[in-house]
C-alpha positions in Angstrom: 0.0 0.0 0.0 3.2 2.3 0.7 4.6 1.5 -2.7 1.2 2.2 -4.4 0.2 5.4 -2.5 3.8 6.9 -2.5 3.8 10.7 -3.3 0.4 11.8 -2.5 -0.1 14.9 -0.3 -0.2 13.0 3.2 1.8 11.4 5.4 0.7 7.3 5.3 1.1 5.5 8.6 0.9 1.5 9.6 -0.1 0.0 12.1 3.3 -1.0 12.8 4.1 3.0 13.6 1.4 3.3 16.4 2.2 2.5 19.8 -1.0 0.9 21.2 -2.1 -0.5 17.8 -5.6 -2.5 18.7 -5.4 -6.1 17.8 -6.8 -7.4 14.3 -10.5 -7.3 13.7 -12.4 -10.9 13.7 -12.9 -11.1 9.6 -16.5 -12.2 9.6 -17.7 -11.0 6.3 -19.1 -12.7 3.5 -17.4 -11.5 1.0 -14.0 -9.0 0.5 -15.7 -6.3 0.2 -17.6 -6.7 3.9 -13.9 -7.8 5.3 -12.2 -4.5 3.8 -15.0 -1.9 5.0 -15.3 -3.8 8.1 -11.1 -3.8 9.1 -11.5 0.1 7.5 -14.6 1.1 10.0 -12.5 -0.7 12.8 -9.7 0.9 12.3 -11.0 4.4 11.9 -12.8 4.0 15.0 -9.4 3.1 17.0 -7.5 5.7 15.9 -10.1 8.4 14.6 -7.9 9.2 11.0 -9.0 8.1 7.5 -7.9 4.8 7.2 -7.6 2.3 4.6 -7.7 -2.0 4.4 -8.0 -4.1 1.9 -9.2 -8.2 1.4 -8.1 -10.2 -1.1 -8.1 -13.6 -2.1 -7.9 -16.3 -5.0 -11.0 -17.9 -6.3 -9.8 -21.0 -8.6 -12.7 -22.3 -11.1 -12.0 -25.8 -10.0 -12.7 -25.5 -6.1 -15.6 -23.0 -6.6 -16.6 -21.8 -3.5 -13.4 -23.1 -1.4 -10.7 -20.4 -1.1 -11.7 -16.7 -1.9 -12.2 -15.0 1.6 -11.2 -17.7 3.2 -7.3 -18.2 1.1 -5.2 -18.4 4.2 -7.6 -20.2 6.5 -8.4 -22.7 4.1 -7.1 -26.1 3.2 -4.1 -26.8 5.6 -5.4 -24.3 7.9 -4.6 -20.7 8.9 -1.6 -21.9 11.3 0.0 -23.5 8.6 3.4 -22.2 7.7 3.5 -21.2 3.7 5.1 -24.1 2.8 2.4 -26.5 4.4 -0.1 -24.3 2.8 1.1 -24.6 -0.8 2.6 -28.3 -0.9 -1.4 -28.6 -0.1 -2.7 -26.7 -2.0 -0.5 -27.8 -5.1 -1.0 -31.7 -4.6 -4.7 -30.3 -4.4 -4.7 -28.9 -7.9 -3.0 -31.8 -9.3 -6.0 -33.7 -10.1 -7.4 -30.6 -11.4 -7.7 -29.6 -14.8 -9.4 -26.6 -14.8 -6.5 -24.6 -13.8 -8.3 -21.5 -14.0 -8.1 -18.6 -11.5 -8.5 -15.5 -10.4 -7.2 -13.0 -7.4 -9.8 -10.0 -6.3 -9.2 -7.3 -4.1 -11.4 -4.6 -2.2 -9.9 -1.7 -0.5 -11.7 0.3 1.5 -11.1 4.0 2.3 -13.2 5.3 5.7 -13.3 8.7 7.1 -15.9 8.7 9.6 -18.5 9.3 7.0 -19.2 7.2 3.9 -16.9 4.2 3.0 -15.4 4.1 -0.3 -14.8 0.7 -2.0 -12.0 0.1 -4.6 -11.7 -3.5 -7.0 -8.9 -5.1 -8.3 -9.2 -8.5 -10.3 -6.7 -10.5 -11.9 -7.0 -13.4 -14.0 -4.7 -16.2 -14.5 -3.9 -19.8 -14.2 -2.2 -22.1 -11.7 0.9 -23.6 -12.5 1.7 -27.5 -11.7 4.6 -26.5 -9.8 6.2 -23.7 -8.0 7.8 -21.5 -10.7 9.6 -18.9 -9.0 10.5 -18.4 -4.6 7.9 -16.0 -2.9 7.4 -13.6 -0.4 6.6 -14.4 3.0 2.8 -14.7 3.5 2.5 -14.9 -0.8 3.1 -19.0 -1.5 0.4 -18.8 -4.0 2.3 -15.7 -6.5 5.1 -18.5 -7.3 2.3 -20.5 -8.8 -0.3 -17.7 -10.4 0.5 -17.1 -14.0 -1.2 -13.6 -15.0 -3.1 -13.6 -18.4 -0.7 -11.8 -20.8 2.5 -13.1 -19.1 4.8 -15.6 -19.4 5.9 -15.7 -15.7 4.3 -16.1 -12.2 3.4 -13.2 -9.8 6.5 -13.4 -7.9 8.9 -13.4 -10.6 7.6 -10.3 -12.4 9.1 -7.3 -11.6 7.5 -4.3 -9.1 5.9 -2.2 -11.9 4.8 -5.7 -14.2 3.0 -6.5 -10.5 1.5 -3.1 -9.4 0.1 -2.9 -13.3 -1.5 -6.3 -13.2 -2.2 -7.6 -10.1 -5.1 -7.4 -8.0 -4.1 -5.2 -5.7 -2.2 -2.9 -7.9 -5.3 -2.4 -9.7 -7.9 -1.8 -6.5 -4.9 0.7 -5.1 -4.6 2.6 -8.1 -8.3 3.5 -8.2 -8.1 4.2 -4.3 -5.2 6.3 -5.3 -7.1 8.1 -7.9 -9.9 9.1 -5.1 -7.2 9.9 -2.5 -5.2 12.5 -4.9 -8.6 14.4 -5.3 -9.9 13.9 -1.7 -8.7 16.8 0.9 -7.4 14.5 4.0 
């Protein structure tokens, strides 16, 4: 979010640079867009500034209805380091051929009056195999092949990723709204 919101006219902070951050919100919605607006309305009433959170998730054609909001949690379950969770989920997708997929994102912007959402999809495929290393917390981007390119997520560079990806895409139209919007 940093990265993608870099430049504009106010000065972003983390939860990481308050001192008595409150704890993470229970993520009860039924879809990304009730998880973002709910972290964003939780947040903003914490720490009373405008505030923005985002949900995202893959939904693969081939387990319809099994990841999305629940990505992390699902499969070999939200304690699962990343390399439990995607040896599952690859041997998983083995007997798959649909290989079909697709990341969406919601941001949500909240200043105390009406909540903004922003969307962000991107389609792709899974791979057989890990085709690239990841990020901490991102096993899936060494297996997501975007549509147009010839290489996963995680082995695109910063601008091929904030261009394509989900959340590039949803922060780039929050970005839009927060250039125009006086903070």
């Amino acid at each position: 979010m940093k990265e993608c919101l870099s430049g504009l006219t106010f000065h972003l902070l983390t939860l990481s640079d308050l001192p008595h951050a409150p704890p993470q919100p229970h993520e009860g919605g039924a879809s990304h867009t009730e998880n973002a607006v709910l972290k964003a309305r939780y947040y903003f009433d914490h720490v009373k500034i405008p505030t923005i959170a985002e949900d995202s998730g893959i939904h693969v054609e081939a387990l319809a209805g099994e990841l999305g909001i629940e990505t992390r949690r699902w499969g070999a379950g939200p304690s699962a380091s990343d390399a439990e969770w995607i040896a599952y989920f690859l041997k998983r997708m083995k007997k798959e051929k649909n290989k079909r997929a697709y990341f969406h994102c919601v941001v949500a912007y909240c200043d105390g009056g009406e909540t903004k959402t922003f969307e962000g999809k991107c389609e792709g495929v899974i791979t057989d195999t890990l085709e690239s290393s990841y990020l901490p917390g991102l096993p899936i981007s060494a297996c997501f092949r975007p549509d147009g390119f010839s290489a996963v997520f995680s082995a695109l560079s910063l601008e091929q990723k904030n261009s394509s990806s989900h959340r590039g895409r949803a922060m780039q139209k929050a970005r839009d709204f927060l250039g125009k919007t006086p903070l």
